[in-house]
N, C-alpha and C positions, 0 to 999 in steps of 0.2 A: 635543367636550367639552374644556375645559380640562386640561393636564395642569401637573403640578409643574417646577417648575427640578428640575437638580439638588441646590443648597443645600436644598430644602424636602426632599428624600429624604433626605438626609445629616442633616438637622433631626429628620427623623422616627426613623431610625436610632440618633443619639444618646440621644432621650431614651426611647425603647424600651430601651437599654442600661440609663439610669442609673433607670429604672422596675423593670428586673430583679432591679437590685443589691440591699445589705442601704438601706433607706428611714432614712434620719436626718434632721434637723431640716435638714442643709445641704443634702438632695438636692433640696429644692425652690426652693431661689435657685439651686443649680445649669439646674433645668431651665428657669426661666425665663429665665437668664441665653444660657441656648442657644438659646432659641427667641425672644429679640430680635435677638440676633448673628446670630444664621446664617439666620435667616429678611427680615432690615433692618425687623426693625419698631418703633415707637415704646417702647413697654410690654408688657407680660406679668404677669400677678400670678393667685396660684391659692390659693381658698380651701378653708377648710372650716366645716361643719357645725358647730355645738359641742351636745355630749351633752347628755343632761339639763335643759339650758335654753334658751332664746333665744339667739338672738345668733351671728356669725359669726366665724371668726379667720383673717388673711391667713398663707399657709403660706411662699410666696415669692412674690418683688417686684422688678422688673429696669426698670427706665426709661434713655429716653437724653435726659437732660437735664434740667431741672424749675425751674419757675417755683413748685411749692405747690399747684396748684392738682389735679394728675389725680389726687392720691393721697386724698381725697373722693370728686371723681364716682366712680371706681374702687372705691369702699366702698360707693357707692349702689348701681350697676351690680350687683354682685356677690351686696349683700341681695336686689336685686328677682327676680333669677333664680334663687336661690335658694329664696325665697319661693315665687313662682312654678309653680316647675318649667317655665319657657316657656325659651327660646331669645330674646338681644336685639341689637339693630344700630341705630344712629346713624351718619347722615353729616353731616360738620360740622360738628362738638360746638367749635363758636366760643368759650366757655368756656373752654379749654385751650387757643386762637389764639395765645399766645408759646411753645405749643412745637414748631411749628413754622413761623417766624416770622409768624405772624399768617393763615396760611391753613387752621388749622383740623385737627383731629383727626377720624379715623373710628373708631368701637371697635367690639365683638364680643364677643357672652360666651354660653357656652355652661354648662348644669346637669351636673353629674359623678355616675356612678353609674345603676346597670344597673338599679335599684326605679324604683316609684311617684315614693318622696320622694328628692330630690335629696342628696347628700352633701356636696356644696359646685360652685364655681364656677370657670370658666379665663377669665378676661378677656384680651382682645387689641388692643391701639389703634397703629391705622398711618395713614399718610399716603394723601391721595385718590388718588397715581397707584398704589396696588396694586390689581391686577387682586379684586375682593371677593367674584368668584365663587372662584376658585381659591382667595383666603384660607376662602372660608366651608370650602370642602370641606375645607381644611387643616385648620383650625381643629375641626370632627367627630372626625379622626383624631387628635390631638394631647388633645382630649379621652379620646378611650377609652383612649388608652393612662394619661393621669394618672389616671385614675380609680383605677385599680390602685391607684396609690402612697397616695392619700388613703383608700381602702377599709381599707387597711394601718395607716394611722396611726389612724385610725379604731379600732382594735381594740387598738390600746398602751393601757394604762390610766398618764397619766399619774402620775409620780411627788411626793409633798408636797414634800421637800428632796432638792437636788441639785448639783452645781456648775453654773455657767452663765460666760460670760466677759463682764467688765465689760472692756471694752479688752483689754488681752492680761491681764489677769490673773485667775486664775478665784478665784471667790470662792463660799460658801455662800448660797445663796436659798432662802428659807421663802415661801410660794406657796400659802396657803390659798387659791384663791378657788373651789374645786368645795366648798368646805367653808362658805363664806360664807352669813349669811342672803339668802335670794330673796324680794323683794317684787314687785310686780306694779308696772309702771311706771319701774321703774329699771334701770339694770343696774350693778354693782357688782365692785370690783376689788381685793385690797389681796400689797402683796410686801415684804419685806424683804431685803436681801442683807447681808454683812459677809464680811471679811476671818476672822472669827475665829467659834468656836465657841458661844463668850459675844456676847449681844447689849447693846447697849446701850439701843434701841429694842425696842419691843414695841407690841403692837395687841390689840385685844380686841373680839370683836363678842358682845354678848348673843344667846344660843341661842333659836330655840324662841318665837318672835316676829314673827308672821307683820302685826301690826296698825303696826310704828313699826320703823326700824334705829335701834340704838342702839349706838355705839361708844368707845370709846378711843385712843387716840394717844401715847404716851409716851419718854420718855427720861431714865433712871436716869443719867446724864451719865459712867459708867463702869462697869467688867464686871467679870466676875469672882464669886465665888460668892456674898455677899453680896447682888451686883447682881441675880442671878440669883433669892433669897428674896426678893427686894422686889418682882419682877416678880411671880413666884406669888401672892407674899398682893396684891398689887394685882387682879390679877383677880379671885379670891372677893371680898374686897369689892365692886368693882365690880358683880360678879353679884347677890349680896345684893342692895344698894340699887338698882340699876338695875330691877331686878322690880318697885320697889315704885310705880311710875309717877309718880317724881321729874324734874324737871328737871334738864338737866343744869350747870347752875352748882350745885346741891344735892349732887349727885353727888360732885361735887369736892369739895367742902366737908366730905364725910363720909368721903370716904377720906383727904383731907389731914386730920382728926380721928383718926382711925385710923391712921394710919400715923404720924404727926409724932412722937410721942417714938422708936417703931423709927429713924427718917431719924438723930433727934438722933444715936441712939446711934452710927451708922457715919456720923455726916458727909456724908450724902446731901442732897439735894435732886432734886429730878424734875420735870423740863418736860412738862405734859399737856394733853391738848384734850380736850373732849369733846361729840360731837354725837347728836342727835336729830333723826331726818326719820320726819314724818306725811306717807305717799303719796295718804289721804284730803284731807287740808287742803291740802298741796303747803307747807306751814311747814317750815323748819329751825333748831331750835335751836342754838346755840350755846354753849359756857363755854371759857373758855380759861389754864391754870395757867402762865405761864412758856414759852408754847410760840411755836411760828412761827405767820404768821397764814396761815388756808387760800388758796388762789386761787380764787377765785367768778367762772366766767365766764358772763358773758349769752350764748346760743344766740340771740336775741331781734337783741338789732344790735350782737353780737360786742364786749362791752366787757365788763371787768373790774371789779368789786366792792369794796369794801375794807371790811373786817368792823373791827367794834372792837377797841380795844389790849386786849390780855390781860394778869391780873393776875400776882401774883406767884406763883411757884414754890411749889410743895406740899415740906412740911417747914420750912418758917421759923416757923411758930406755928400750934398746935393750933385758934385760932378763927376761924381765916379766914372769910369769908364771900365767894364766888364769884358773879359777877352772868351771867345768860344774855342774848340779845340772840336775833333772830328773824329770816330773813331767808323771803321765799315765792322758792319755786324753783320755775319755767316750763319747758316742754319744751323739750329742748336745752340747757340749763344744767347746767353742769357743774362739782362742786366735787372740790379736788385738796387732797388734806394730806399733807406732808412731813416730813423730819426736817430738820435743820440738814446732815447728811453729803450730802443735796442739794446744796444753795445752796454749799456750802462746797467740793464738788468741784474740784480744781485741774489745770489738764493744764502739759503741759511748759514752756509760754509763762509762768506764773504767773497765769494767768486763773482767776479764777473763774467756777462755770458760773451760779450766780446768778439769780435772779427774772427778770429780763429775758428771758433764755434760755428759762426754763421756761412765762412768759406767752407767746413766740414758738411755741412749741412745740406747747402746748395747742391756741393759736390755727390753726394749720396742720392739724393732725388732730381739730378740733372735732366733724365728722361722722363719726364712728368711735365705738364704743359703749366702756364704760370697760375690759373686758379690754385689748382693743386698744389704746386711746389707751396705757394702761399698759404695756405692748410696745413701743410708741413711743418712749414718754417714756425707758423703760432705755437702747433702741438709741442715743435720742440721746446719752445722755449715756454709755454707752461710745465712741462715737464722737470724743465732746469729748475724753475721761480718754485717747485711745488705748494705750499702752504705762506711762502713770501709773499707781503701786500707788492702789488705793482706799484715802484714812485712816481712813477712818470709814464707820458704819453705814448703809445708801439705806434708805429704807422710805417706800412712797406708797399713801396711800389714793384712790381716784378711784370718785368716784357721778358719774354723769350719770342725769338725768332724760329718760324716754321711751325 
């Protein structure tokens, strides 16, 4: 029978340690970071479960190297066994051939958790000269012990508002999305983060609406308590008319009615979007006040959309009339809405992080359902911000379809 090296003892050792300890959001880029190192393997990534709905979240993620391409298969891999409940293995996953330089990847992924149904996933991808008998058996032991630690988190009940670090500076995120409507067919995501207490960005999803998503997108262009009454009465309006199965250029039209003499009086103006998706029809409406324009990616043959110009800003005059537009959304397509404190993000070089970034971005983690891609998308862009203060408010909506 095959036995371990010593580094595979000393592997197994560590992370039995940091399995022991108190479980935090970093013990699992810890352990996977350990069991690429000290075992010489390609990759490591360990999921889990997600409560209550579909869908799965990567806990930690360690690679040596990257082309783009493993951090999909790696999402595939992860849902099928999961799904599942099976145990999976590929030799030669040619697919991922430049990460090691053209001869091809092996992976390995094992289901976590002592039940029936699985609690998440440990994936492993190495190079063909490792012995795969001795990984597989590795690979079993390395599982039961993460099991622990996912069982654990498993049982935290996630918190709505928290601090989270945008580059090194921590900032406040609102993080409804256990809160969010659940349709059948999609999955859905939305965050906001800010420097400050007062938002300047807000979102709204109509409650209790199991036939159409119906949301909001907004930006009161500054904070502060005024900004703060404008956000509230914008939602009851919202709610109001949106029940009434309006379109959403209608929508707009009726809260910039309602609202335009309040804006006159404080000098406001408000940048809004506003969407509707029938998961019957696969149609998504659109109206757009002043706002940025969403990213519409095709899952189809991976190209980007471009939706009509948006009119003007709500509070300029009481009759505005808002036009909608329509677009049909296919499995795999995926639309992303932002705020300007996106696009506008600056790191130390004076870059902006900008559309281009954020179209690259999507593009890379397309196969990842929208919690995830939405984890992505932040990580990147604290990455970009490194040790830069945040100026402004992030808030991103992300639907993918399927």
């Amino acid at each position: 029978m095959d036995k371990f090296e010593p580094q595979e003892y000393k592997a197994l050792y560590n992370i039995s340690l940091l399995m022991a300890d108190h479980i935090s959001d970093e013990t699992f880029e810890q352990v996977a970071t350990t069991i690429v190192t000290q075992m010489d393997l390609l990759g490591c990534s360990i999921w889990k479960k997600k409560q209550g709905f579909k869908g799965i979240m990567r806990l930690g993620y360690y690679e040596v190297g990257s082309d783009g391409s493993l951090p999909n298969i790696d999402y595939q891999v992860a849902e099928q066994v999961i799904n599942t409940g099976q145990p999976w293995s590929k030799n030669w996953f040619e697919e991922t051939g430049s990460l090691t330089g053209g001869k091809g990847v092996n992976g390995m992924a094992f289901p976590l958790g002592e039940g029936t149904e699985p609690i998440g996933a440990l994936c492993l991808w190495f190079s063909k000269d490792q012995n795969s008998e001795v990984s597989r058996i590795l690979a079993k032991e390395l599982a039961a012990q993460v099991s622990r630690g996912v069982a654990q988190v498993l049982q935290v009940n996630e918190q709505q508002e928290q601090p989270v670090q945008i580059g090194e500076v921590q900032v406040l995120t609102l993080n409804r999305s256990s809160n969010l409507p659940r349709l059948e067919g999609i999955s859905l995501a939305a965050r906001s983060v800010s420097r400050r207490q007062e938002r300047a960005d807000f979102y709204d999803f109509l409650p209790s609406d199991q036939s159409r998503l119906v949301f909001i997108l907004g930006d009161t262009m500054n904070q502060g308590i005024a900004s703060s009454i404008v956000q509230f009465t914008t939602r009851m309006v919202f709610r109001a008319v949106a029940r009434r199965q309006m379109g959403p250029g209608k929508i707009l039209s009726r809260i910039n009615e309602v609202l335009c003499p309040e804006l006159g009086n404080q000098g406001m103006i408000i940048g809004m979007t506003c969407g509707i998706y029938n998961p019957q029809t696969g149609l998504f409406h659109l109206a757009n006040a002043g706002y940025n324009d969403p990213v519409i990616f095709s899952g189809r043959d991976c190209t980007f959309k471009k939706p009509k110009e948006a009119g003007p800003f709500l509070g300029l005059t009481d009759n505005m009339a808002y036009d909608s537009h329509s677009l049909k959304l296919n499995n795999g397509d995926i639309v992303v809405f932002y705020s300007d404190g996106l696009l506008e993000a600056m790191n130390d070089s004076g870059e902006l992080y900008g559309r281009a970034r954020l179209n690259a971005t999507i593009d890379k983690y397309r196969l990842y359902d929208a919690p995830s891609l939405l984890d992505f998308l932040f990580l990147d862009i604290g990455n970009f911000l490194g040790g830069r203060r945040q100026l402004d408010d992030i808030t991103l909506i992300v639907i993918k379809v399927g």
